[in-house]
C-alpha positions, 0 to 999 in steps of 0.5 A: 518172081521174075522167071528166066526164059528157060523156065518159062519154055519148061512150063509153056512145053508142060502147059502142051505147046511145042517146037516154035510155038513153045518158042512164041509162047515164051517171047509172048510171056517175055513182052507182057510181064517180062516173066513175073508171075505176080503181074497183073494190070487193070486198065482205065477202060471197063469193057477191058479185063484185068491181065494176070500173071506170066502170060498176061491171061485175062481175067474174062472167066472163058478160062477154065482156071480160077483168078486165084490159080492165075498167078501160080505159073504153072496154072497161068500156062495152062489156062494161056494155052486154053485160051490159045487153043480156044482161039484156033491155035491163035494168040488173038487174044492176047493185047501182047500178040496184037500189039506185036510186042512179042517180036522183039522177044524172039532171040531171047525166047529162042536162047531159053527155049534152048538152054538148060534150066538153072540149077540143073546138071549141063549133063541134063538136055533141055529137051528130057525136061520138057517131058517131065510131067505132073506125075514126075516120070521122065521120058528118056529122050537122050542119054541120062546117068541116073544121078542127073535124072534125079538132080533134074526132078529134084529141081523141077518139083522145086519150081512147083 
């Protein structure tokens, strides 16, 4: 599935990225697989890995999550982000980083990272999401009616 970038800043804030890095985690998903979960790309070269999933994670096994779980978005998040803080909080693992591909993905990434998630009531601040976590609580970081807040969990554990 092709994941719009307000999705991916959920799951890029979930996976423990924050502010503008959150923002530069969603440009580099963007560049690389243009948010498709199911990517994956095996290139000519044998000293290459295989990239896998939203955040292009390569397939070296320095990724404390299984081949098989790369291609659940939420666990692609997760093991991106190990890598990134693996890497002194750098993206110089990923080829996308490198090439510089990312840039041009910054204004989309930015209006994502902003919005609200598809689905969820306009009365439900982008940023009470990003704190919903595994457990399904809710940080109360704006002023929420009961009925949003429930509307907003419902969709989230949709996207699991």
């Amino acid at each position: 599935m092709q994941w719009p970038a307000s999705v991916l800043a959920w799951y890029a804030n979930s996976a423990g990225w924050s502010g503008t890095d959150t923002t530069t985690a969603v440009a580099v998903a963007l560049a690389g697989s243009g948010g498709d979960d199911q990517w994956f790309w095996s290139p000519d070269v044998v000293t290459v890995p295989n990239t896998v999933g939203v955040w292009c994670v390569p397939d070296t096994g320095k990724v404390p999550v299984a081949q098989f779980d790369l291609y659940r978005i939420g666990d692609n998040a997760k093991a991106a982000h190990a890598l990134w803080v693996a890497n002194g909080r750098s993206w110089v693992w990923s080829s996308v980083w490198l090439a510089g591909m990312w840039h041009a993905y910054m204004a989309e990434a930015k209006l994502g990272t902003d919005a609200p998630l598809p689905g969820v009531p306009a009365s439900v601040s982008f940023r009470a999401l990003r704190s919903l976590d595994g457990t399904g609580q809710l940080v109360r970081q704006a002023q929420l009616t009961r009925g949003a807040i429930l509307d907003a969990v419902t969709h989230i554990r949709t996207l699991r």
